[in-house]
PALOLUM-837354 format. One line per 3 residues: number of its first residue (from 0); their letters; for each residue x, y, z of N, C-alpha, C, CB. Coordinates in pm, whole numbers, always signed. Glycine has a CB too. Layout:
NUM = A = X/Y/Z/X/Y/Z/X/Y/Z/X/Y/Z; ...
***
This chain:
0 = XXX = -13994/+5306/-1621/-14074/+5364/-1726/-14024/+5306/-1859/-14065/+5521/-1725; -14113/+5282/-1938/-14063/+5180/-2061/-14108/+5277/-2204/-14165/+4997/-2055; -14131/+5304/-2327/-14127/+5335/-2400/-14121/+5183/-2539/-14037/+5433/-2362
3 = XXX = -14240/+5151/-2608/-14233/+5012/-2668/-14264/+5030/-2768/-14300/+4907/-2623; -14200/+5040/-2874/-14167/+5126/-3028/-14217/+5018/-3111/-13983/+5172/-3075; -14252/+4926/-3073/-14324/+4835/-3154/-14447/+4845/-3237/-14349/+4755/-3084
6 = XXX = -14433/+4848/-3348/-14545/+4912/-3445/-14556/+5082/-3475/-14687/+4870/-3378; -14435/+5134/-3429/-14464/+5261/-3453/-14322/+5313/-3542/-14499/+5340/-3304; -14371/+5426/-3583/-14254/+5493/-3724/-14126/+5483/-3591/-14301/+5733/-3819
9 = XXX = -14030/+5574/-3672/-13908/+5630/-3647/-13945/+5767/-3542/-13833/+5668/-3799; -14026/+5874/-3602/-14092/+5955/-3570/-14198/+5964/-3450/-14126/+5969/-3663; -14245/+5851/-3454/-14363/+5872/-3340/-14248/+5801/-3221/-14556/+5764/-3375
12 = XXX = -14210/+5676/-3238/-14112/+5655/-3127/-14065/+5757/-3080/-14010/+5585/-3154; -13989/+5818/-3141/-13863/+5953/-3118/-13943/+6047/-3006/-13823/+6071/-3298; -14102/+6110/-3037/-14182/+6188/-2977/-14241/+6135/-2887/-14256/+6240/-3044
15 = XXX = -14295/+5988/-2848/-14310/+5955/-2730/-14197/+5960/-2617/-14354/+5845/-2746; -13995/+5910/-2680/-13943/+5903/-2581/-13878/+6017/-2497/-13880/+5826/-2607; -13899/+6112/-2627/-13843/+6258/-2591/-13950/+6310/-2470/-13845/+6374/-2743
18 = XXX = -14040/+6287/-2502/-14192/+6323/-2369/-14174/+6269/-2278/-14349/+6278/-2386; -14119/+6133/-2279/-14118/+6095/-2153/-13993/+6062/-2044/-14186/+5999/-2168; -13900/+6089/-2144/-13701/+6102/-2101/-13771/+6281/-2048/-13509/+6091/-2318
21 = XXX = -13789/+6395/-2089/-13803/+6509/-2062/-13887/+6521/-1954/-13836/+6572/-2161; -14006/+6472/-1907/-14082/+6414/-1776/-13968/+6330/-1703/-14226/+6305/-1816; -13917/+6269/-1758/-13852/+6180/-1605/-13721/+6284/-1568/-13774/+5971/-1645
24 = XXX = -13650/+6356/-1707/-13542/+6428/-1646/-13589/+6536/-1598/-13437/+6457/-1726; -13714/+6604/-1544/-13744/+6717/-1446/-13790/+6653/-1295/-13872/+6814/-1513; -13798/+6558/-1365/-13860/+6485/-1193/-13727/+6472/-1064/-13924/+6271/-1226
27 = XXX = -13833/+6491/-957/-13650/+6469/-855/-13597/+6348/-866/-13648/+6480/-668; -13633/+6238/-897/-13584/+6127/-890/-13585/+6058/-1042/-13656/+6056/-782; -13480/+6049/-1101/-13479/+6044/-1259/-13478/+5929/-1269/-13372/+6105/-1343
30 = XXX = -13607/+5889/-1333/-13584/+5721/-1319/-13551/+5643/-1461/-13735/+5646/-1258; -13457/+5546/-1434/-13433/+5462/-1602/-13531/+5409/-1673/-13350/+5338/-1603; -13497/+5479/-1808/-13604/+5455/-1923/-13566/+5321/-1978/-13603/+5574/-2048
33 = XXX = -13656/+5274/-2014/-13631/+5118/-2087/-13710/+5188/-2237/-13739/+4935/-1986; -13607/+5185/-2330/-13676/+5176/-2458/-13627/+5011/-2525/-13622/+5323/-2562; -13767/+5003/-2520/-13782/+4876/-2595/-13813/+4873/-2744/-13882/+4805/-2534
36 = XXX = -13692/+4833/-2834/-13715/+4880/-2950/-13715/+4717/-3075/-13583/+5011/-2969; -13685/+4600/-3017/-13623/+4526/-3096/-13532/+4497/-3179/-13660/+4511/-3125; -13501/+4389/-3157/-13350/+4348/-3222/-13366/+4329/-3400/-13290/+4171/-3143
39 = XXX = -13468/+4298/-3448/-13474/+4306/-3571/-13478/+4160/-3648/-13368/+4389/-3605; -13547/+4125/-3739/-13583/+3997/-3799/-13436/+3949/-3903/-13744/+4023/-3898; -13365/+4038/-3936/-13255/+4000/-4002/-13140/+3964/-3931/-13226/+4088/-4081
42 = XXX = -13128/+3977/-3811/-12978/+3924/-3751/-12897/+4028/-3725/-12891/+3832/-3846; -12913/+4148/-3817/-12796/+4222/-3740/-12801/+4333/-3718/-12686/+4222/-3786; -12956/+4347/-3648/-12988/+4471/-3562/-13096/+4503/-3678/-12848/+4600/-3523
45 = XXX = -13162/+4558/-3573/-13362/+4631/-3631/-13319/+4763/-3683/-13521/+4677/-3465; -13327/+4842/-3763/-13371/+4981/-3792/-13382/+5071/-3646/-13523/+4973/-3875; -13496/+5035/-3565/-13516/+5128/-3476/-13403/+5129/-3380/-13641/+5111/-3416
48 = XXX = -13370/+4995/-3394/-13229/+5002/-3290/-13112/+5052/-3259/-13185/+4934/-3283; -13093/+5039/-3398/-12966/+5159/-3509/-13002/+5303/-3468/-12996/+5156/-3726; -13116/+5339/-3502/-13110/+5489/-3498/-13160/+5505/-3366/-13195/+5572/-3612
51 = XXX = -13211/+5427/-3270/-13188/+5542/-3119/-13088/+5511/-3107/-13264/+5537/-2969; -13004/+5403/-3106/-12880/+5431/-3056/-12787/+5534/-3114/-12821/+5321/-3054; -12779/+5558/-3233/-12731/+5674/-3291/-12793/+5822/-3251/-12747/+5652/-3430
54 = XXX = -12936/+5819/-3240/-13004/+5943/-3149/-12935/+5954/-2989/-13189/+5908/-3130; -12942/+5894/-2916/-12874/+5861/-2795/-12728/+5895/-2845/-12899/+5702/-2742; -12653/+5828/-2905/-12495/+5868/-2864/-12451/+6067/-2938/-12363/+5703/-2975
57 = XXX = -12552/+6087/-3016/-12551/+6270/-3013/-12581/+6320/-2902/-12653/+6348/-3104; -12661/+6282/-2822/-12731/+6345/-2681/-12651/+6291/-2583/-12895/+6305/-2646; -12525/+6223/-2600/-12432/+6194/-2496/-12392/+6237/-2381/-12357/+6193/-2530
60 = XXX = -12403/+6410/-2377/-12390/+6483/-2285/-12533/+6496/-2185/-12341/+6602/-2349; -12644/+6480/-2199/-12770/+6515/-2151/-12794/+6343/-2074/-12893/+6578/-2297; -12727/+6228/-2123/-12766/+6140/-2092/-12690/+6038/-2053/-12828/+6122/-2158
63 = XXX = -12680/+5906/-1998/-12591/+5783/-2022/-12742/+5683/-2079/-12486/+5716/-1844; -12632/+5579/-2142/-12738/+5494/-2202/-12657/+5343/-2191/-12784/+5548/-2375; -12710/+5276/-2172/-12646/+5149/-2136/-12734/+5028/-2267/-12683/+5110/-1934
66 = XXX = -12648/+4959/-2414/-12732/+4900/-2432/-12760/+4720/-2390/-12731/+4940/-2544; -12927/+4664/-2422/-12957/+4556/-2308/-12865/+4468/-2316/-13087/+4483/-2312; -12763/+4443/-2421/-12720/+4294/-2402/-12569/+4344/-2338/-12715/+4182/-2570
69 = XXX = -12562/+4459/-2280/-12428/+4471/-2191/-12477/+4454/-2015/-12347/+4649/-2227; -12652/+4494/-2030/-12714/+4396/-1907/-12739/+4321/-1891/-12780/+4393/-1858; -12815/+4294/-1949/-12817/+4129/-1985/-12891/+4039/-2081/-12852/+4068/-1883
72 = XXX = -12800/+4077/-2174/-12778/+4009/-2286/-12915/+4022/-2362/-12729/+3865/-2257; -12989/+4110/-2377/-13117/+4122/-2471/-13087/+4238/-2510/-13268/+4111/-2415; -13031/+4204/-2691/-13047/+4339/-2754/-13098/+4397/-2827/-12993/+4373/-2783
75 = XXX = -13236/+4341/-2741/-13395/+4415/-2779/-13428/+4557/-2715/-13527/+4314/-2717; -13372/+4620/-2633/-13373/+4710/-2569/-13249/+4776/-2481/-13463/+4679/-2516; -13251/+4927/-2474/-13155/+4983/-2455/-13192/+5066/-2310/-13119/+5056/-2580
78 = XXX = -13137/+5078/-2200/-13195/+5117/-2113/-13105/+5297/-2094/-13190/+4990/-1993; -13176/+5354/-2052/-13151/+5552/-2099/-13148/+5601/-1944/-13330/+5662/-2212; -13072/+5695/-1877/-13037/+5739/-1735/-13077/+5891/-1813/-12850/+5700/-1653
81 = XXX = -13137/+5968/-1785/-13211/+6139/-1799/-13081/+6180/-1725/-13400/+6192/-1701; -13002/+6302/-1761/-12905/+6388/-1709/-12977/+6517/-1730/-12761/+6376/-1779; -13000/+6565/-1810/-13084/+6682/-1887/-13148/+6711/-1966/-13057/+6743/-1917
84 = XXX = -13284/+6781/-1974/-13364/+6771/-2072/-13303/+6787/-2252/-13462/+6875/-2027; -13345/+6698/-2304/-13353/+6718/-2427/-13416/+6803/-2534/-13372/+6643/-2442; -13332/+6903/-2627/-13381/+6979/-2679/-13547/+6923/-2736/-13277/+7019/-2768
87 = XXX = -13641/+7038/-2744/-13761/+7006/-2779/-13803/+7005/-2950/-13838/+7101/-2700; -13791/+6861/-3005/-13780/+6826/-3207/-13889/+6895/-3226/-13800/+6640/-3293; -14029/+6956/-3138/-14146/+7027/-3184/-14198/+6913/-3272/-14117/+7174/-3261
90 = XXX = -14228/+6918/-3454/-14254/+6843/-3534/-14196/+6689/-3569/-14245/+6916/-3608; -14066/+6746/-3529/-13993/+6651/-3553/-13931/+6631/-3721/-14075/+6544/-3502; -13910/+6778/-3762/-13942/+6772/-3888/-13789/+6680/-3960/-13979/+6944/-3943
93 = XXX = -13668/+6776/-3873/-13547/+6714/-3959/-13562/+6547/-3938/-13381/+6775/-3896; -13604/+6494/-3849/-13604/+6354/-3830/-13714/+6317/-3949/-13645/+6307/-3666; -13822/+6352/-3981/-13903/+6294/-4092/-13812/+6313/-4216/-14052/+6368/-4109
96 = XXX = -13739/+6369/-4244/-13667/+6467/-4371/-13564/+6315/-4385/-13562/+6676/-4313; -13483/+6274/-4256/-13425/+6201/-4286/-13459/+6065/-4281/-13347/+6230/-4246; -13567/+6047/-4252/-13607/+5915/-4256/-13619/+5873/-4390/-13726/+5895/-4187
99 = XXX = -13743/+6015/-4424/-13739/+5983/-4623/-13667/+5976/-4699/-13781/+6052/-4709; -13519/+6029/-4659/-13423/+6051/-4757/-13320/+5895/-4712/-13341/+6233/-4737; -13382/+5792/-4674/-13342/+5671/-4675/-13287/+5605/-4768/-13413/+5617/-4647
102 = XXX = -13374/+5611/-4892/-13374/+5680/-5043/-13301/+5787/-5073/-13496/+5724/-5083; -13229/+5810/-5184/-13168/+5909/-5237/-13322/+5996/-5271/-13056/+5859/-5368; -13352/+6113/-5248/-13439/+6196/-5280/-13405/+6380/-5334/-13515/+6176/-5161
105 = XXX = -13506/+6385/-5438/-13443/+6560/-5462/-13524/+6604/-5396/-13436/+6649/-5610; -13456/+6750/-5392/-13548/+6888/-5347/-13674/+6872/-5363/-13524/+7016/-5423; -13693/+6883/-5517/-13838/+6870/-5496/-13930/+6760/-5459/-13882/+6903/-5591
108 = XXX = -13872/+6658/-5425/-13938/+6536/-5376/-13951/+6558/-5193/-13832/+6389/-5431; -13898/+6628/-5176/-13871/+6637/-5037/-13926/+6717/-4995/-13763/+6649/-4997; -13937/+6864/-5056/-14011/+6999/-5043/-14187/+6923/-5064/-13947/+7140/-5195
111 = XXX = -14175/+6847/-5226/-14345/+6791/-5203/-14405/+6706/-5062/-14375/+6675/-5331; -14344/+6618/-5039/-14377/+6529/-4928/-14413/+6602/-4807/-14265/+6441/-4898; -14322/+6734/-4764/-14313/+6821/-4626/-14395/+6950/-4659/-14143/+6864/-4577
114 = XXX = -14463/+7001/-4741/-14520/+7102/-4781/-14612/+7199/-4725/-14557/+7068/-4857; -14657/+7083/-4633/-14737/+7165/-4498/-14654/+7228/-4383/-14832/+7060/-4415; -14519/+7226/-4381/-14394/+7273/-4292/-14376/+7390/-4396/-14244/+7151/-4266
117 = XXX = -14403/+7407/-4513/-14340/+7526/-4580/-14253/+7518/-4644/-14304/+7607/-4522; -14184/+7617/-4762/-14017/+7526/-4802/-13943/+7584/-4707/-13926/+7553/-4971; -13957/+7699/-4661/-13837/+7756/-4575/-13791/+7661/-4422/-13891/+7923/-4527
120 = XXX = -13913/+7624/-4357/-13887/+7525/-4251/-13808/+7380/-4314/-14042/+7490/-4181; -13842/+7355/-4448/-13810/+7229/-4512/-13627/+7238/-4515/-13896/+7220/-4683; -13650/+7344/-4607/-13499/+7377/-4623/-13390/+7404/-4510/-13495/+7490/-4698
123 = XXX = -13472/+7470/-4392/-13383/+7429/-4276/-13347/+7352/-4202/-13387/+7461/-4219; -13443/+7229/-4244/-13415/+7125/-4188/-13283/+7039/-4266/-13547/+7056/-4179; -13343/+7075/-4395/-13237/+6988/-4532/-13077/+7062/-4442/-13276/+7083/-4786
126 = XXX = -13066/+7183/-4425/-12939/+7256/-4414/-12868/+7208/-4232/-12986/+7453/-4441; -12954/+7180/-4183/-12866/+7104/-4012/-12905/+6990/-4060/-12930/+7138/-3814; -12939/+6910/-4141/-12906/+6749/-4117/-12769/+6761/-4207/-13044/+6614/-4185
129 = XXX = -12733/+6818/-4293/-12594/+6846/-4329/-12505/+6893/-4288/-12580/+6889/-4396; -12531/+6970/-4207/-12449/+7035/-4104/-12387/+6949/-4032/-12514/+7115/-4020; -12485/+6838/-3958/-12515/+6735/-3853/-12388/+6605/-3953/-12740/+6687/-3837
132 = XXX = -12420/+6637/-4062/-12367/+6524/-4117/-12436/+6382/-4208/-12313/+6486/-4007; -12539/+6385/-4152/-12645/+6304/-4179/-12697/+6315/-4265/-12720/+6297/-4115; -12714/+6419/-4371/-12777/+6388/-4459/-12647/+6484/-4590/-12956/+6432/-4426
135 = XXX = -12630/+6402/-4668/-12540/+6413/-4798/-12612/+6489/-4912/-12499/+6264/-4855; -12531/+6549/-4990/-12598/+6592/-5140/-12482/+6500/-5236/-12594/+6803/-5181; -12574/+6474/-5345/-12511/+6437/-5464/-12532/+6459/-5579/-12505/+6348/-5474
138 = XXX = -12492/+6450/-5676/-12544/+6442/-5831/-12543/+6333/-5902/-12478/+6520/-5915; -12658/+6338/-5946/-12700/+6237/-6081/-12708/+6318/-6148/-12823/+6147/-6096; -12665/+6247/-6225/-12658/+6352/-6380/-12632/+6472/-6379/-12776/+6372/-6457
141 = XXX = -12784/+6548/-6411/-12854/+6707/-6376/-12863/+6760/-6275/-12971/+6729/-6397; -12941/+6622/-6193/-13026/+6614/-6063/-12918/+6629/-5961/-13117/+6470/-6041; -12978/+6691/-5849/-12918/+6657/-5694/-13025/+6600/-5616/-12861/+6793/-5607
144 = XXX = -12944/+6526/-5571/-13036/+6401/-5474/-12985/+6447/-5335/-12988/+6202/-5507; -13048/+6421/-5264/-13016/+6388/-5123/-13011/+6247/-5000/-13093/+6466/-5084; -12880/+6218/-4951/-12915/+6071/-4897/-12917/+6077/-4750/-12808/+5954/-4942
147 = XX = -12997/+6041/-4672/-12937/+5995/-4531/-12823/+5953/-4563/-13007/+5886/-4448; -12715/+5987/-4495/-12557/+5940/-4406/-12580/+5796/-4308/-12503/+6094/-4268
***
């Protein structure tokens, strides 16, 4: 079963592989996921590559993950073994929160962008990606910004 993140956000990847790692880890026979994510046009690793593998090594316990160029040698893709289902992201909201905050971003830049989540869902997301680690506060000046980690 493959998963091919090619042309798609951070976000929609994340929700296809969680659907389909969560289908293969109820099935009796858990079969290896191939996420195919690409190696990236700059040389030293794609964006998407970085962060499943960083998504993957939090879910360490639910999973093993082997990446391709320790199989063989393409590290365009990372191949995923299902141990246990993965909690369900629903929206996926803290993952959008931190994608945007790629960028240093404030509250209210962040609360505007997510506004259809509410501030209270917003703000709980802002409060476990800090928790998590992942997402920093700072000050400029006046301002507090917020950065992905």
């Amino acid at each position: 079963m493959q998963v091919d993140c090619h042309g798609k956000t951070w976000p929609e990847a994340l929700a296809e592989f969680i659907a389909l790692y969560n289908h293969a880890a109820q099935s009796d026979g858990a079969a290896t996921l191939d996420i195919v994510h690409g190696y990236g046009s700059t040389g030293a690793g794609g964006t998407m590559r970085v962060r499943f593998r960083a998504f993957l090594a939090r879910y360490a316990r639910q999973l093993e993950y082997q990446p391709g160029e320790e199989v063989d040698g393409n590290q365009g893709h990372t191949l995923v073994l299902p141990i246990a289902p993965l909690p369900d992201t629903g929206d996926l909201l803290a993952e959008q929160v931190w994608e945007y905050c790629q960028r240093p971003r404030t509250l209210s830049k962040i609360t505007g962008r997510f506004r259809r989540h509410g501030d209270t869902l917003v703000m709980q997301a802002i409060r476990t990606l800090e928790k998590e680690r992942r997402l920093q506060a700072a000050n400029r000046g006046r301002v507090k910004v917020y950065a992905a980690a």
